[in-house]
gemmi code that builds the backbone of each chain (N, CA, C; Angstrom):
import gemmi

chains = {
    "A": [
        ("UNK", (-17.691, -2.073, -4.171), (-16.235, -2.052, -3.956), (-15.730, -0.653, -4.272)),
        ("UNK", (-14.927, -0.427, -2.951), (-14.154, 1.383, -3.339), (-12.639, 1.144, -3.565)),
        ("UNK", (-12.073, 1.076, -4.502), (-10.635, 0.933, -4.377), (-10.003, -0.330, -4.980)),
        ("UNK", (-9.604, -0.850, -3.807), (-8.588, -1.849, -3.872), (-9.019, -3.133, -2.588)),
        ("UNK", (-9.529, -4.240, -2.991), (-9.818, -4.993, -1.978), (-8.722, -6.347, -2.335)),
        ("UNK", (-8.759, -6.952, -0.836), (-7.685, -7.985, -0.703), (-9.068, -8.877, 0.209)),
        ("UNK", (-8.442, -10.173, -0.137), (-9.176, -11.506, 0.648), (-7.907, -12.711, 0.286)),
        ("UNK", (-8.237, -13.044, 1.673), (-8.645, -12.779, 2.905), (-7.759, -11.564, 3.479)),
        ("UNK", (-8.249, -11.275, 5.185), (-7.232, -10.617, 5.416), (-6.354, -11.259, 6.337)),
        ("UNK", (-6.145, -12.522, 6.993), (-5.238, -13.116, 7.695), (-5.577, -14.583, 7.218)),
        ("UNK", (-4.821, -15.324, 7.619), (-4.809, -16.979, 6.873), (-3.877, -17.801, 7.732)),
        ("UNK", (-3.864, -18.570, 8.440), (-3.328, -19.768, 8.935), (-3.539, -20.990, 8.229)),
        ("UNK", (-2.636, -21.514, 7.427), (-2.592, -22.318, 6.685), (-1.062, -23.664, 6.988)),
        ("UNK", (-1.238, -24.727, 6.622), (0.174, -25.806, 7.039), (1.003, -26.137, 5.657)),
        ("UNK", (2.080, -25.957, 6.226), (2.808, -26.048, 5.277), (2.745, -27.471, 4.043)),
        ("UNK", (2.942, -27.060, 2.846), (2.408, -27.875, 1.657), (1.008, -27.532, 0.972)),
        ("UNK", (0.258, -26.731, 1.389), (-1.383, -26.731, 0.732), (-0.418, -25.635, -0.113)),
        ("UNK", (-2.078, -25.238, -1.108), (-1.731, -24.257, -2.272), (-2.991, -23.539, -1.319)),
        ("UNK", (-2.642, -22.185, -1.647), (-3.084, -21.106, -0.976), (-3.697, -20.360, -2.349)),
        ("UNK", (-4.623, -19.062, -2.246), (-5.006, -18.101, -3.379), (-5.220, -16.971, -2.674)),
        ("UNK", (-4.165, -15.775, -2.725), (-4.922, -14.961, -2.159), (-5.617, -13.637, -3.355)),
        ("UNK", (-6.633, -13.580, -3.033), (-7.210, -12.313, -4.074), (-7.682, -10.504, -4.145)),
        ("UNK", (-7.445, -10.102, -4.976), (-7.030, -8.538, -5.780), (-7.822, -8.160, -6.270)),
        ("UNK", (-8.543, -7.529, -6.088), (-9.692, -6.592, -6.630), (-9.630, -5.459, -6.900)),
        ("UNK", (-9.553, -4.841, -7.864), (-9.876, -3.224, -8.080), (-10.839, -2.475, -8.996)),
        ("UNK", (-11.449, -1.521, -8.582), (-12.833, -0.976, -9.554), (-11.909, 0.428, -9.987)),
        ("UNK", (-10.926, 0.444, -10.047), (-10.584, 1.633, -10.924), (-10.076, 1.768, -12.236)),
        ("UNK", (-10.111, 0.368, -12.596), (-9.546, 0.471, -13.783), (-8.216, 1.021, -14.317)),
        ("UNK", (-7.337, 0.703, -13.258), (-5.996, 0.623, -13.424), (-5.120, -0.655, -13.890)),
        ("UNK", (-4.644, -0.092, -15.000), (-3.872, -1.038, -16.212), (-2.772, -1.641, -15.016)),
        ("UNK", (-2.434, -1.233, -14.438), (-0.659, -1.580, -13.602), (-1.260, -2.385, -12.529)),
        ("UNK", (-0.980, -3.792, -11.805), (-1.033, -4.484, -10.014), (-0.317, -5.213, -10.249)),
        ("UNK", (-0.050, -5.210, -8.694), (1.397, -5.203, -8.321), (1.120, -6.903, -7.250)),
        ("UNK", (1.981, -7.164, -7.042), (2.228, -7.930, -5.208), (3.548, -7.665, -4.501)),
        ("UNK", (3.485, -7.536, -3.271), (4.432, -7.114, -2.653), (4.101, -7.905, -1.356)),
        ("UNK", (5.241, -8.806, -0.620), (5.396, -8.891, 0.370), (6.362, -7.927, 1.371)),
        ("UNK", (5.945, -7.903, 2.631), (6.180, -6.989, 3.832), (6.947, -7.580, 4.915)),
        ("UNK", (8.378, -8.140, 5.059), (9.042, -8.467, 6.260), (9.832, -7.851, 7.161)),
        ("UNK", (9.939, -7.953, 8.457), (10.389, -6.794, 9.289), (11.976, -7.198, 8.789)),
        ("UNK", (12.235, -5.384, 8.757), (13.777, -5.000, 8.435), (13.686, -5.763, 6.729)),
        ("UNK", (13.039, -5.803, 6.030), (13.497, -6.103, 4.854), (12.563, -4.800, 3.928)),
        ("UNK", (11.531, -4.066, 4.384), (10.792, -3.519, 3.489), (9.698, -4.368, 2.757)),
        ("UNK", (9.250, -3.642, 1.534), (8.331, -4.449, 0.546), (9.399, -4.703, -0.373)),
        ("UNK", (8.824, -5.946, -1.091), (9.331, -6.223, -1.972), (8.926, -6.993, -3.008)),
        ("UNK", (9.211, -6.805, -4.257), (7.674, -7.504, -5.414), (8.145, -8.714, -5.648)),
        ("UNK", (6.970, -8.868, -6.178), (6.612, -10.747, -6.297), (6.393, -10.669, -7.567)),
        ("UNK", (5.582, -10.341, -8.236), (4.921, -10.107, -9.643), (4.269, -9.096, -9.896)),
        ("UNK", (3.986, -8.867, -10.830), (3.275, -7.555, -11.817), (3.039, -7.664, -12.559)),
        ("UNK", (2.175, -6.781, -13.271), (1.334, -7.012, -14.437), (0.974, -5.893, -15.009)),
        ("UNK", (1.130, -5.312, -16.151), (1.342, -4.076, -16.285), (0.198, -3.798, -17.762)),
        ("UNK", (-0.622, -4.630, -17.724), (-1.775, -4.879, -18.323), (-2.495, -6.110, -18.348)),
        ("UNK", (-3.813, -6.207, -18.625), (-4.425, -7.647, -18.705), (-4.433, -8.410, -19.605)),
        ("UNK", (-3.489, -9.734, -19.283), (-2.838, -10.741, -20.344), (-0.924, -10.955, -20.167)),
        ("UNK", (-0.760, -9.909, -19.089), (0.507, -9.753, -19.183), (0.957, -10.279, -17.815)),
        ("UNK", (2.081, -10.423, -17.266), (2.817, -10.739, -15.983), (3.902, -10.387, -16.050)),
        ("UNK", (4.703, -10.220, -15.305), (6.137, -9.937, -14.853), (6.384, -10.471, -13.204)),
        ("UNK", (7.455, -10.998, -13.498), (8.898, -11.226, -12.482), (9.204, -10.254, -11.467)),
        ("UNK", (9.000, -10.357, -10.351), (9.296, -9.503, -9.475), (11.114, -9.425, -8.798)),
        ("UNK", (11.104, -9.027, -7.885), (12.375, -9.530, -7.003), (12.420, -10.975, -6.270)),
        ("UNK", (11.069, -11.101, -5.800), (11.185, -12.468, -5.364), (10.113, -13.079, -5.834)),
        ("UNK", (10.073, -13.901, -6.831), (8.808, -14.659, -7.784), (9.062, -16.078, -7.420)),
        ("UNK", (9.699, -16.709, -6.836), (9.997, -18.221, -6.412), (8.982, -18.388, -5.461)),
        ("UNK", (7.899, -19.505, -5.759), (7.219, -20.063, -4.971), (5.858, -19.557, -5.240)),
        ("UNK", (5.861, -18.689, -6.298), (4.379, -17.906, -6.317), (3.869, -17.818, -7.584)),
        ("UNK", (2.955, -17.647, -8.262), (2.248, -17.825, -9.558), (1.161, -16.126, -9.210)),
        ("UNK", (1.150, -15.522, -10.703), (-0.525, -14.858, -11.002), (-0.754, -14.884, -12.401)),
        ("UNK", (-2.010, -14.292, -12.123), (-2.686, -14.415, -13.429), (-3.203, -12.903, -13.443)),
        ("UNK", (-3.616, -12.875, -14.496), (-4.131, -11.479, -14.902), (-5.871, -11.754, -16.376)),
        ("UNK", (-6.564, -12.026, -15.990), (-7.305, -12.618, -16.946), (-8.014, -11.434, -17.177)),
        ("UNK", (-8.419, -10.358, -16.802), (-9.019, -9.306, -16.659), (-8.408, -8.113, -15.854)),
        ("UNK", (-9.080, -6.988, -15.920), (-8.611, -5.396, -15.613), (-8.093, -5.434, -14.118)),
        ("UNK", (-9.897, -6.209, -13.572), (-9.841, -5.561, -12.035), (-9.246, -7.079, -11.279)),
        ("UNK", (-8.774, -7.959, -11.516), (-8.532, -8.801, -10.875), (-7.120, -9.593, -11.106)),
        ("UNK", (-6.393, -9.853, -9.579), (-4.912, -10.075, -9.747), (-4.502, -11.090, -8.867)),
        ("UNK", (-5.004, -12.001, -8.798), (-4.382, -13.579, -7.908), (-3.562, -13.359, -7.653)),
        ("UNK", (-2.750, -13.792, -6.428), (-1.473, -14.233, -6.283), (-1.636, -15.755, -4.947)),
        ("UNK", (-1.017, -16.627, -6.622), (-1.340, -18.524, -5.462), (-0.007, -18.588, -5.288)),
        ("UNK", (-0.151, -19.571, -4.149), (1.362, -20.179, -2.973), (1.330, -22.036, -3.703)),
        ("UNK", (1.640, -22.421, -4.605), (1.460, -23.750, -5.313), (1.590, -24.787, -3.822)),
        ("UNK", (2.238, -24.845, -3.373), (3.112, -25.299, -2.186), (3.533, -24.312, -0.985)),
        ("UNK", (2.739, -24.269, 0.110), (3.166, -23.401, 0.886), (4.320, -24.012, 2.054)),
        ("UNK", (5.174, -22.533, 1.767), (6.627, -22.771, 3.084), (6.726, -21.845, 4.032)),
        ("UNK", (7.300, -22.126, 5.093), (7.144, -21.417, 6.504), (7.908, -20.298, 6.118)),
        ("UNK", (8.403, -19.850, 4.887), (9.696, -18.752, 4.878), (8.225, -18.071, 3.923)),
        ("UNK", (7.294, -17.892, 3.920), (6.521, -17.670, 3.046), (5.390, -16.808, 3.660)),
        ("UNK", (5.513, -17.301, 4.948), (4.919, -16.229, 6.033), (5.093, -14.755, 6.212)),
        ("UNK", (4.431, -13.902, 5.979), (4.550, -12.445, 5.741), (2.986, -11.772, 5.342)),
        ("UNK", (3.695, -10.378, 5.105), (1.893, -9.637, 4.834), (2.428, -9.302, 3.576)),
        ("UNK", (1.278, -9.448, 2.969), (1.074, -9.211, 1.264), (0.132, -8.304, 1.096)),
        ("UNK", (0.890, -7.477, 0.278), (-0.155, -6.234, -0.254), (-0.038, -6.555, -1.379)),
        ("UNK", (-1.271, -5.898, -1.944), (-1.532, -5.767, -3.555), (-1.941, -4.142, -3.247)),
        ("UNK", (-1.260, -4.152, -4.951), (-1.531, -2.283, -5.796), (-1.987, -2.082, -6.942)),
        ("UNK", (-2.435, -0.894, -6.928), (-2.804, -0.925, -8.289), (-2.280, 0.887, -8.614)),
        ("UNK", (-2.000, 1.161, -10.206), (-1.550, 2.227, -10.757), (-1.625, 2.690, -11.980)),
        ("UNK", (-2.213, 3.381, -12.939), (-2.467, 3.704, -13.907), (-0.883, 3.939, -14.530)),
        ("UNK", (-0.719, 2.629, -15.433), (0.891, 2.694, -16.307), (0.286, 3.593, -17.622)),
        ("UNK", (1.113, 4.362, -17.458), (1.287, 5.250, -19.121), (2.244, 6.785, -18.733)),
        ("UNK", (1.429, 7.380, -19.256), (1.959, 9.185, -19.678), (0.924, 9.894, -18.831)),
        ("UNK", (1.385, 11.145, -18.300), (0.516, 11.441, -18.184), (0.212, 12.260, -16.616)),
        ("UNK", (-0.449, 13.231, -16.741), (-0.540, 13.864, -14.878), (-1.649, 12.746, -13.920)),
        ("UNK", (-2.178, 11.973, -14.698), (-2.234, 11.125, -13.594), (-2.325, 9.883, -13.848)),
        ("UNK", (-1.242, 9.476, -13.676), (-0.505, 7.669, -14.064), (0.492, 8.020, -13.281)),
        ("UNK", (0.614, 6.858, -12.693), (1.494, 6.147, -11.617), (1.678, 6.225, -10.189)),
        ("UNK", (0.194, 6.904, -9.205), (0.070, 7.314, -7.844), (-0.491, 5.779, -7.629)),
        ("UNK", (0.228, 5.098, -6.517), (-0.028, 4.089, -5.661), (-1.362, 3.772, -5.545)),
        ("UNK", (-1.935, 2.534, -5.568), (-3.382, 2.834, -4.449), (-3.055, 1.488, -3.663)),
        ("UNK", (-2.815, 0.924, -2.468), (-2.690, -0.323, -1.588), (-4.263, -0.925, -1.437)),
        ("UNK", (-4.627, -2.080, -1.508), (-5.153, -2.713, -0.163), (-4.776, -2.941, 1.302)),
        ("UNK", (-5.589, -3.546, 1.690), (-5.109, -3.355, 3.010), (-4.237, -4.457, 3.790)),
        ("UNK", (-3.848, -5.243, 3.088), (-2.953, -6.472, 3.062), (-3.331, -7.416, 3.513)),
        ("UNK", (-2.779, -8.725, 3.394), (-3.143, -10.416, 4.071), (-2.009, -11.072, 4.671)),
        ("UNK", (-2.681, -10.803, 5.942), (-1.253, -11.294, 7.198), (-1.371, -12.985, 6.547)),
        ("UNK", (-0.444, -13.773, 6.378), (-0.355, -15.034, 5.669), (1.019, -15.858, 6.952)),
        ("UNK", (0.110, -16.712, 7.634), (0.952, -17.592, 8.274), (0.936, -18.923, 8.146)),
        ("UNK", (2.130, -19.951, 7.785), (2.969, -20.971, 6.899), (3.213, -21.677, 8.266)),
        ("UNK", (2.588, -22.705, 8.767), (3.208, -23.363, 9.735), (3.911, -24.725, 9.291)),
    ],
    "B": [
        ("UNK", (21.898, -1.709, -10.121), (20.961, -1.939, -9.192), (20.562, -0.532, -8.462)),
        ("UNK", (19.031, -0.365, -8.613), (19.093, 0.866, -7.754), (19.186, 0.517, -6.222)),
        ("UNK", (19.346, 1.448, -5.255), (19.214, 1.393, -4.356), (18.525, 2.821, -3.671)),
        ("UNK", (17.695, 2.353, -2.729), (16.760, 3.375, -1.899), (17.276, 3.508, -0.522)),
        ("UNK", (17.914, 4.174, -0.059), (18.095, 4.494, 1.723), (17.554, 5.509, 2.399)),
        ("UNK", (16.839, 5.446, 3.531), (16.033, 6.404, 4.092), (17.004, 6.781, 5.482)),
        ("UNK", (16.953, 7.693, 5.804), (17.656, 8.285, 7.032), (16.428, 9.336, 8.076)),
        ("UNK", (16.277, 9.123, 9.007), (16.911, 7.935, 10.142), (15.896, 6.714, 9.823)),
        ("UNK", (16.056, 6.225, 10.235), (15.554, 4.865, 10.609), (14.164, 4.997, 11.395)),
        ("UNK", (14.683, 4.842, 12.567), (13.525, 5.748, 13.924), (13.948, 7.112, 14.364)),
        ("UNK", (12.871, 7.979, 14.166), (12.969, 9.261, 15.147), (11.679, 9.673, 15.689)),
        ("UNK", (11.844, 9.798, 17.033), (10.738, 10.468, 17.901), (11.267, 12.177, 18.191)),
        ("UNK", (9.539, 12.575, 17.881), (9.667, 13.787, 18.578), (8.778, 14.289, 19.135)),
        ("UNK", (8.583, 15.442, 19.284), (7.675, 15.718, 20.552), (6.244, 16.790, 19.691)),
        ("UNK", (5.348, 16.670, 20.343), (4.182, 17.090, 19.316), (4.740, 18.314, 19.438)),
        ("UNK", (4.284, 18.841, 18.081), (4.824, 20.428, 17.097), (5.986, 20.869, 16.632)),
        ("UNK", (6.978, 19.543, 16.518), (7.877, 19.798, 16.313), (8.006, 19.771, 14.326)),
        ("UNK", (9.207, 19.938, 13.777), (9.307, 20.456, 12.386), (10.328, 18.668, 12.413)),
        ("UNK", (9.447, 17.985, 11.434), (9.966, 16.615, 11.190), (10.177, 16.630, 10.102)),
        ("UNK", (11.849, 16.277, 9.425), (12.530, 15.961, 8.366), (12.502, 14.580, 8.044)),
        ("UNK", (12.123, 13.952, 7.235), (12.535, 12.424, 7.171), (13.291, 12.595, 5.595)),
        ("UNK", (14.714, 12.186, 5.506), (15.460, 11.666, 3.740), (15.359, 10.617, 3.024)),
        ("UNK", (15.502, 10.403, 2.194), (16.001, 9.544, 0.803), (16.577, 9.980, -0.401)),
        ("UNK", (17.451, 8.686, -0.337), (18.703, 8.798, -1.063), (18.556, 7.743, -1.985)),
        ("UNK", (18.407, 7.777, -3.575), (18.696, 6.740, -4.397), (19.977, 7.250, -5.504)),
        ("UNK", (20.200, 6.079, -6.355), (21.404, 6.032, -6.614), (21.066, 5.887, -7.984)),
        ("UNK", (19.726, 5.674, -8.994), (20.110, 5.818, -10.160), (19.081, 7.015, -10.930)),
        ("UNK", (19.132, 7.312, -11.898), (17.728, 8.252, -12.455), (16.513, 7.612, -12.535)),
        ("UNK", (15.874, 7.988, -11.926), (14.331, 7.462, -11.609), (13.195, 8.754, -12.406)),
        ("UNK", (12.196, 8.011, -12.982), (11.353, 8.679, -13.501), (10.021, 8.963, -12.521)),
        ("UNK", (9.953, 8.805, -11.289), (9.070, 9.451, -10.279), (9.744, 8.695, -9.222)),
        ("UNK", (9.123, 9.661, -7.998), (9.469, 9.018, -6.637), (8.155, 8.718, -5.589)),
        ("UNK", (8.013, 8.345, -4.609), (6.797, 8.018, -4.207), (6.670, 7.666, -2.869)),
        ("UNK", (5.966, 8.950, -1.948), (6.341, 8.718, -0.307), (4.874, 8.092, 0.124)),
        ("UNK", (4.623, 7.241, 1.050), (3.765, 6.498, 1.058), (3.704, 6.677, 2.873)),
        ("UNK", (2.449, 6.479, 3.791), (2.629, 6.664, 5.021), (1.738, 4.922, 5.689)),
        ("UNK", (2.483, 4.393, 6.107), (1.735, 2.934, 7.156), (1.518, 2.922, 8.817)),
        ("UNK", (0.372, 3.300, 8.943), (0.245, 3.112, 10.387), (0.387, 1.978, 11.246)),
        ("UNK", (0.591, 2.269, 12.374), (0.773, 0.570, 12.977), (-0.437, -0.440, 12.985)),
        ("UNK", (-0.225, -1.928, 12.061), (-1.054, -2.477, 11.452), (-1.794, -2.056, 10.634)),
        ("UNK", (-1.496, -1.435, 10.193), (-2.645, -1.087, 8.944), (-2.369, -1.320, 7.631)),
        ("UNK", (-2.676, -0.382, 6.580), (-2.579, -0.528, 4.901), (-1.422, 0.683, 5.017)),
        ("UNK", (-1.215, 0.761, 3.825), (-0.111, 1.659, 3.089), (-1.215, 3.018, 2.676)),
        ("UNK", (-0.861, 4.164, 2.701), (-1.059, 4.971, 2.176), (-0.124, 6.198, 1.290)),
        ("UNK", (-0.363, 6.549, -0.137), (0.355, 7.394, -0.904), (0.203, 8.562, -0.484)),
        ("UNK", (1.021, 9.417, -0.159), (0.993, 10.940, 0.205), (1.863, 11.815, -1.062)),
        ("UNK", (2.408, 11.072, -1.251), (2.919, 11.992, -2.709), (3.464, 11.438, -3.898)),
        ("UNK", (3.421, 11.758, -5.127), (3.948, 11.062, -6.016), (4.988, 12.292, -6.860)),
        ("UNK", (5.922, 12.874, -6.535), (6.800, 13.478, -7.806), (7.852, 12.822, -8.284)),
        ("UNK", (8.200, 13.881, -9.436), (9.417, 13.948, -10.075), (10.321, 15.403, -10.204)),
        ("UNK", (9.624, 16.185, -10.023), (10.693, 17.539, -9.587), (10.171, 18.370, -8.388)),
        ("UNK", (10.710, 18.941, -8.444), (10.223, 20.552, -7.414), (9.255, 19.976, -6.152)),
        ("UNK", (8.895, 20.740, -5.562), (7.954, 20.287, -4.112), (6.327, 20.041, -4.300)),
        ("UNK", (5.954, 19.634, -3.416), (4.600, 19.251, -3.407), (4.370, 19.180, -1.880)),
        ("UNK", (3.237, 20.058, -1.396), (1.983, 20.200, -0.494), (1.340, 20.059, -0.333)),
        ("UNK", (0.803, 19.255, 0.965), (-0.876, 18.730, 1.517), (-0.711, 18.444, 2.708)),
        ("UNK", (-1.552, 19.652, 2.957), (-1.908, 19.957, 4.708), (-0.421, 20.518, 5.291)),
        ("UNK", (-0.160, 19.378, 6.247), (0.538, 19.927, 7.209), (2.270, 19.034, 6.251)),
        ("UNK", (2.220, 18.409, 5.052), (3.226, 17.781, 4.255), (3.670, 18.559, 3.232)),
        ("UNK", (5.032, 18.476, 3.175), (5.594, 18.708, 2.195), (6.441, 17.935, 1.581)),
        ("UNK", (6.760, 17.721, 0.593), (7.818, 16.759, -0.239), (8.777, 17.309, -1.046)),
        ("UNK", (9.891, 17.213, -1.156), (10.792, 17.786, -2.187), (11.844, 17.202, -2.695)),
        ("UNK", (12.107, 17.388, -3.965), (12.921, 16.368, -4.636), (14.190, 17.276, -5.304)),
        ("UNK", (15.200, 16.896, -5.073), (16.567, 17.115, -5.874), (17.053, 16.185, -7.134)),
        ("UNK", (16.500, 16.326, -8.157), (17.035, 15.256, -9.100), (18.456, 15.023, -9.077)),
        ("UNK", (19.461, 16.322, -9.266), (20.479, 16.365, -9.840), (21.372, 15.744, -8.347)),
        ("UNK", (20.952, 15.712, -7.103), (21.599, 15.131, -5.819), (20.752, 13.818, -5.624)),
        ("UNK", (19.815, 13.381, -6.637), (19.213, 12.239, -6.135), (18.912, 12.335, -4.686)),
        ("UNK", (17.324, 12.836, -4.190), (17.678, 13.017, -2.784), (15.982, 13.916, -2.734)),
        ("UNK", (15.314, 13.261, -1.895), (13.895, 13.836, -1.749), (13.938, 14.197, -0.098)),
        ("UNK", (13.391, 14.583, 0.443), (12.671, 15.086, 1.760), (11.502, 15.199, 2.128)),
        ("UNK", (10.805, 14.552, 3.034), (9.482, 14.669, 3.560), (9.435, 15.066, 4.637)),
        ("UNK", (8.487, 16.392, 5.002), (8.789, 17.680, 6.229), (7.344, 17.108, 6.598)),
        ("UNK", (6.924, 17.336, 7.778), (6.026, 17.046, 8.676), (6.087, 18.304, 9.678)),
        ("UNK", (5.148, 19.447, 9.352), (4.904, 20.586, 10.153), (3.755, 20.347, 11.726)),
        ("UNK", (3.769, 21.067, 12.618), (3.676, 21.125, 13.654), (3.179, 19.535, 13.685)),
        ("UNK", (4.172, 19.042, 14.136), (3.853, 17.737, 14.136), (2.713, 17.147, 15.380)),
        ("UNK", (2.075, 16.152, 15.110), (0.834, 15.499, 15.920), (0.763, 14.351, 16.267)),
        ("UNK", (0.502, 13.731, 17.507), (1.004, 12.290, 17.399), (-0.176, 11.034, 16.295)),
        ("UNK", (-0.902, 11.822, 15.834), (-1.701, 11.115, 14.641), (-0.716, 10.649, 13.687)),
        ("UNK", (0.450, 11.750, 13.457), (1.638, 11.283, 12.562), (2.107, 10.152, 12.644)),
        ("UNK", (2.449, 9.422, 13.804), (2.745, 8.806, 14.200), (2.935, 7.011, 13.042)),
        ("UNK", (3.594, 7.227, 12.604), (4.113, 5.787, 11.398), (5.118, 5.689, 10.682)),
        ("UNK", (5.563, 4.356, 9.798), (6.145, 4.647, 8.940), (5.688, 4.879, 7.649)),
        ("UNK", (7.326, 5.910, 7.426), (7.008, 6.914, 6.038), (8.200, 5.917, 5.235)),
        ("UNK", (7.666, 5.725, 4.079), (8.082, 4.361, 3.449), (8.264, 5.897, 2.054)),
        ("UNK", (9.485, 5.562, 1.071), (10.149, 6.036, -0.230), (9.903, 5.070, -0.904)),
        ("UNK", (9.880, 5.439, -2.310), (10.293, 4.340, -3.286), (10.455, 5.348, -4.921)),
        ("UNK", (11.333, 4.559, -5.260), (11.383, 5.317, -6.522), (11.363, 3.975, -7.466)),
        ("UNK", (10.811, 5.235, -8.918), (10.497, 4.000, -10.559), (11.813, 4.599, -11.404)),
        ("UNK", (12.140, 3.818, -11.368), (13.645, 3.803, -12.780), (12.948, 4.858, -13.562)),
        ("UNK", (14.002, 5.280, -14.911), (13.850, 6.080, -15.899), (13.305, 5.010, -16.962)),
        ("UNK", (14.319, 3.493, -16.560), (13.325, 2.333, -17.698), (12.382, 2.797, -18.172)),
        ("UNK", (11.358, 2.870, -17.650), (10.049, 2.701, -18.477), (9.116, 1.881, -17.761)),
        ("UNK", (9.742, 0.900, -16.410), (9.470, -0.259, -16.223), (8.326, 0.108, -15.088)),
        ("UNK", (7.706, -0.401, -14.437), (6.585, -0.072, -13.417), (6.847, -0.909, -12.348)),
        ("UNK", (7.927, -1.253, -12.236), (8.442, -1.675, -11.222), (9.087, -1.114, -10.195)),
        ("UNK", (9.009, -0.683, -8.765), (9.303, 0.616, -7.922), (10.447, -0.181, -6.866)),
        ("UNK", (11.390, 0.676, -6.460), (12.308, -0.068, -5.700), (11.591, 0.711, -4.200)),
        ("UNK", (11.843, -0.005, -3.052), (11.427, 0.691, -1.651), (12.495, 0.988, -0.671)),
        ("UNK", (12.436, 2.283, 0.285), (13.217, 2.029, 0.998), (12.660, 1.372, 2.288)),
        ("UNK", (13.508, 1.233, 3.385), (12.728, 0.295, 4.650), (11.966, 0.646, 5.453)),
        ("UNK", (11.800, 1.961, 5.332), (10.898, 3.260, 5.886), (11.795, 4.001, 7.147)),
        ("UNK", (10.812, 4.637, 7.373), (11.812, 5.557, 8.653), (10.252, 5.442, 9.908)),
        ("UNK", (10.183, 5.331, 10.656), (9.215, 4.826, 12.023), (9.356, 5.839, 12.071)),
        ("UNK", (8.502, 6.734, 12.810), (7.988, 8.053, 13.395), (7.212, 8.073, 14.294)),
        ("UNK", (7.946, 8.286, 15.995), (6.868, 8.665, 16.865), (6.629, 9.623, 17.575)),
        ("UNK", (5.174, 10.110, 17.431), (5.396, 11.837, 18.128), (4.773, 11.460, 19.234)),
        ("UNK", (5.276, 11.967, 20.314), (4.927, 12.089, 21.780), (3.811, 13.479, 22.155)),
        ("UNK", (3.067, 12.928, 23.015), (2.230, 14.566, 23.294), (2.781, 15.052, 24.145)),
    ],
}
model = gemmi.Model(1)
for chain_id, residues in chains.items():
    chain = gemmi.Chain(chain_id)
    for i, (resn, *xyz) in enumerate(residues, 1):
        res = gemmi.Residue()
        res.name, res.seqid = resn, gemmi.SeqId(i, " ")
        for name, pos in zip(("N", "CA", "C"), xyz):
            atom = gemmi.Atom()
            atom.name, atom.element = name, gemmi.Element(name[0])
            atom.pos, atom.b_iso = gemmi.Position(*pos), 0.0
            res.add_atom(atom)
        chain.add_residue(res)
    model.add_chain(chain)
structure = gemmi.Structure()
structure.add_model(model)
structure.setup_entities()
């Protein structure tokens, strides 16, 4: 693994299942993120985690759960999936602290996620 | 609430031309962060400051703290350029939470 991996990368799923999509990173960055991607709305976060053991509240956290049990790995489950839920999800990762190099982006490559 | 606005929206231009893309936020942010997405693809970071300019390749970035107000220049432009250039800035909080703007689409014509 180089980076930042996402699985799956597209998903057709019916509305009501619980979904998992998963976050991988080998860099050992304390900071990941989730962000969904809708046209004319931008990204916008879901949750974060700004170390392992920790979580945070995004802008839009309704309908979604993560965990953080370790460094390189960052779930983000759909408990109940809804058709307004359909979108591409990226995950990030970023070295939180001080410092000349803490806080440059790194993306996966996102998971087109469709809610019928 | 911060807010991020990028100007224009869409602009096409023609290969080699000198491409300006803005952003405008509204509170003190402790870095800013221009990011480039090709059509369908992943996100990529092209710059991360907090003052003065920054260069790579044919990019430049520059930030006005005191006007709240960055710029991303795109020299002899190429239609490889061709995406959106997505802003975002991190509060002074502390917090690691980044606000985005909606990007600005960019298409260069040959």
């Amino acid at each position: 693994i180089a980076g930042i991996t996402q699985a799956p990368t597209s998903q057709i799923l019916a509305a009501g299942r619980r979904m998992t999509l998963r976050c991988t990173q080998d860099m050992r960055h304390n900071a990941m993120y989730w962000y969904r991607q809708d046209l004319g709305l931008g990204l916008r976060l879901i949750h974060y985690s700004n170390t392992a053991g920790t979580t945070g509240k995004g802008e839009v956290p309704d309908g979604y759960s993560v965990s953080r049990a370790n460094t390189d790995d960052f779930p983000l489950t759909l408990a109940s999936a809804v058709p307004s839920q359909t979108s591409v999800y990226f995950c990030a990762s970023s070295r939180f602290g001080t410092g000349s190099n803490t806080g440059e982006l790194f993306f996966g490559e996102g998971s087109r996620l469709t809610v019928l | 609430k911060n807010e991020v606005e990028q100007s224009p929206q869409n602009l096409t231009a023609q290969e080699g031309e000198f491409i300006t893309i803005n952003c405008s936020y509204s509170v003190g942010i402790s870095a800013l962060h221009w990011l480039q997405q090709h059509p369908g693809g992943g996100i990529v970071s092209l710059f991360m400051l907090s003052s003065g300019k920054k260069k790579h390749g044919r990019l430049i970035a520059t930030i006005n703290i005191q006007e709240k107000h960055s710029s991303l220049h795109i020299t002899a432009s190429h239609p490889r350029d061709s995406a959106v250039y997505i802003c975002a800035v991190r509060d002074q909080g502390g917090s690691e939470k980044l606000v985005f703007g909606k990007g600005t689409k960019l298409t260069v014509n040959p």
